[in-house]
N, C-alpha and C positions, 0 to 999 in steps of 0.2 A: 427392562433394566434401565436404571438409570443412567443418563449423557451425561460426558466431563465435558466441560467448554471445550476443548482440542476435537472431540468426539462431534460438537455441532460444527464447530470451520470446518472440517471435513466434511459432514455429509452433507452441507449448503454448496461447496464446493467444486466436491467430486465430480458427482452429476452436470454441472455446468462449466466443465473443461474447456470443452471445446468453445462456449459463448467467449469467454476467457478472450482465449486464443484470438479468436475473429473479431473481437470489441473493439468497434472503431476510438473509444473511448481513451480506451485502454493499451490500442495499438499507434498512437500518435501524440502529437502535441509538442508545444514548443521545452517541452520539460526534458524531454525525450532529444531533444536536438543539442537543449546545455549537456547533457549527461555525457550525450558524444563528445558534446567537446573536449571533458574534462576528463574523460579514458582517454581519449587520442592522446592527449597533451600527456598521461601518463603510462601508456603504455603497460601495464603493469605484466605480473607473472601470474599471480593467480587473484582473481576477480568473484565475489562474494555475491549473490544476488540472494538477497534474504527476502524470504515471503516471497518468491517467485509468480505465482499466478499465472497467470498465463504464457509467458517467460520472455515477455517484449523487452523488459532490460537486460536479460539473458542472451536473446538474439543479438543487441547493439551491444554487448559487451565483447563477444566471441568475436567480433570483429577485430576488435583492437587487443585483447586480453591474448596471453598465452595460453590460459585454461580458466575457464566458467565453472563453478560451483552453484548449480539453482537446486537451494533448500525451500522446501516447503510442507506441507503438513498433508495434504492431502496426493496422495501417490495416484489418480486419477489425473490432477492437474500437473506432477511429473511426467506421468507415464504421456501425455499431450506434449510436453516440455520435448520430449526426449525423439518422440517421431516426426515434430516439425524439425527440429532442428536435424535431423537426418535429412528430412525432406532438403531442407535448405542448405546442406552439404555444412553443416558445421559439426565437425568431429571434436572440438574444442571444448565441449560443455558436460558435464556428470552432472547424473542430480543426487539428491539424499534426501531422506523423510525424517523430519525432524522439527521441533517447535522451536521455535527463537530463543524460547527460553533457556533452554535445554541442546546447545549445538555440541555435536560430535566432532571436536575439531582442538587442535593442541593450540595454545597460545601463540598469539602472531604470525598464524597458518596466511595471512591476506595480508595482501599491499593496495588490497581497490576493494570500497564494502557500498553496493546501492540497496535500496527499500522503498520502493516503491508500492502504496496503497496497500499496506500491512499492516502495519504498527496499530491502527484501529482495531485490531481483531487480538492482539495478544492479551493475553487472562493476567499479566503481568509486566506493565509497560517499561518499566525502570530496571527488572530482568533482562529482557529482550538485548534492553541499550548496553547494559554491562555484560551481555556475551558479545552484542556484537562487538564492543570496547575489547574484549578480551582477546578475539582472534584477527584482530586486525593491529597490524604493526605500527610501532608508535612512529607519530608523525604521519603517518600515510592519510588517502582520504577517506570520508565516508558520507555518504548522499542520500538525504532522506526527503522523498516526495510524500504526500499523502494529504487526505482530505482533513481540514481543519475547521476549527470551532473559530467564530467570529471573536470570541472570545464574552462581552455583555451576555448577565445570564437571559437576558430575554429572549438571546436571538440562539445561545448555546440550546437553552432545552428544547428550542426549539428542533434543531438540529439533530440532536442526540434521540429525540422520540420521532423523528421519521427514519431513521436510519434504521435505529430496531423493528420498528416496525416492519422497513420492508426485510432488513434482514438480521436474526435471530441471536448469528456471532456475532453481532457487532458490538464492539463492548465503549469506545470511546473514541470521538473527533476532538486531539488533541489542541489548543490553543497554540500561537506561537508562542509568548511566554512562558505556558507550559512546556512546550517542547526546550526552548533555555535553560530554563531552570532543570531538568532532567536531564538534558546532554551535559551539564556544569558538575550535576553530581554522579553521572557515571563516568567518568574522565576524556569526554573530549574537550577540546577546544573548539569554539562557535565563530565561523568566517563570516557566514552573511544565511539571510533569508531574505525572501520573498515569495509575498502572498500574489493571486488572483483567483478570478472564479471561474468553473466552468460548466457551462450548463448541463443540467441532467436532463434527457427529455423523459417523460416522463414514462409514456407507455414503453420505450425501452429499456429504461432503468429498472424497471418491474419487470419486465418480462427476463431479463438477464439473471434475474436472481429466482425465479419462478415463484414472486411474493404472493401469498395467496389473496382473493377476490375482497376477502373479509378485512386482512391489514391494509389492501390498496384503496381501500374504501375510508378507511381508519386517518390514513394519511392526509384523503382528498378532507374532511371532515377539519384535519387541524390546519391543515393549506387554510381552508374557509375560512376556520372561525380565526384566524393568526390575526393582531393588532396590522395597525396600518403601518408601522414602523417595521416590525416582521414580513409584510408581504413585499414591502420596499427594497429590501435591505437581501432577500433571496429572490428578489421580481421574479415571482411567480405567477405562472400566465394561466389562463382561464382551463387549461386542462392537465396541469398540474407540473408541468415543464418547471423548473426554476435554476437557479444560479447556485451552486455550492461551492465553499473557501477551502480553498488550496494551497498548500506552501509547498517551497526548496528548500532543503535546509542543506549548505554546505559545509560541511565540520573539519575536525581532524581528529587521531587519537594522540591525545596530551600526552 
């Protein structure tokens, strides 16, 4: 039978909850420390964590949030969501199974919306942004982290064809521009960005996603043969480790 794209982020997913959950990648970083700062400072009542994952902003959110909302598509990486956060005594958090695109939630349900390492994988990126626009109340925040396109297409295809490779949903590493331009026309308002990079290593980044022998090969082959300005620009190291662009994006809803 044939897969809908929602149909493969799940079953790339499901299966690898738990990696999720433990990624030291995934469970730290200084992005994670601004994030705090800027739920503390707003305290809010009900706290959005769209594309959940493994549910580390979910965790830092229940801290300070009155109630945690972690949406996500694949109900293996909720049902994960939902027994750590037991483990870790936070009774603050519900999850729901739902695509970004498509959120089950009445207009200006949120006063605090984070996104953290999502927005790659939705089948519709400009959908995603006008639901999250939709349920989150005007003026309040909204916090988008995720992996980015350098933007130059030398170094973008480049980017976009190891991603898919190692993994199947991935549908787009959006630019910062692009991201501008797309928060502008589903109605936020854009406070600031910043980009940096952070290393993949490499036999863990494959192994996290259980990319098979034949695309890890595939990757090593474009690592290789990459211009010298490309191997520069993601310094990537003799066994396949490199550097991938990352942004913040801190918005508002207009």
């Amino acid at each position: 039978m044939e897969r809908t794209h929602e149909d493969v982020v799940a079953a790339q997913f499901g299966p690898r909850a738990k990696a999720y959950v433990e990624s030291t990648v995934h469970a730290t970083g200084a992005d994670l420390e601004d994030l705090e700062a800027l739920v503390r400072a707003k305290s809010p009542r009900r706290a959005l964590d769209l594309g959940a994952g493994g549910g580390h902003v979910s965790y830092l959110l229940a801290q300070h949030a009155a109630a945690v909302t972690s949406v996500d598509l694949s109900a293996d990486m909720l049902g994960a969501i939902a027994a750590t956060a037991t483990t870790r005594g936070l009774a603050n958090i519900d999850t729901v199974q739902a695509a970004a695109e498509h959120l089950p939630f009445e207009d200006g349900r949120f006063d605090f919306l984070a996104c953290r390492y999502s927005a790659h994988h939705w089948r519709d990126f400009e959908g995603g942004l006008r639901q999250a626009r939709r349920v989150l109340q005007h003026g309040r925040p909204a916090v988008f982290i995720d992996a980015c396109s350098p933007g130059p297409a030398l170094f973008d295809t480049h980017v976009q064809a190891v991603e898919l490779l190692r993994d199947p949903s991935h549908v787009r590493d959006y630019s910062p521009s692009e991201w501008a331009a797309a928060l502008g026309r589903t109605g936020f308002a854009l406070n600031s960005v910043r980009t940096w990079q952070l290393r993949m290593d490499f036999p863990v980044w494959i192994a996290r996603m259980s990319t098979p022998a034949g695309n890890a090969r595939a990757i090593r082959v474009l690592q290789e043969a990459a211009s010298a300005e490309t191997k520069a620009h993601f310094a990537i190291e003799p066994d396949g480790s490199f550097m991938l662009d990352v942004l913040m994006i801190e918005a508002a809803a207009a």
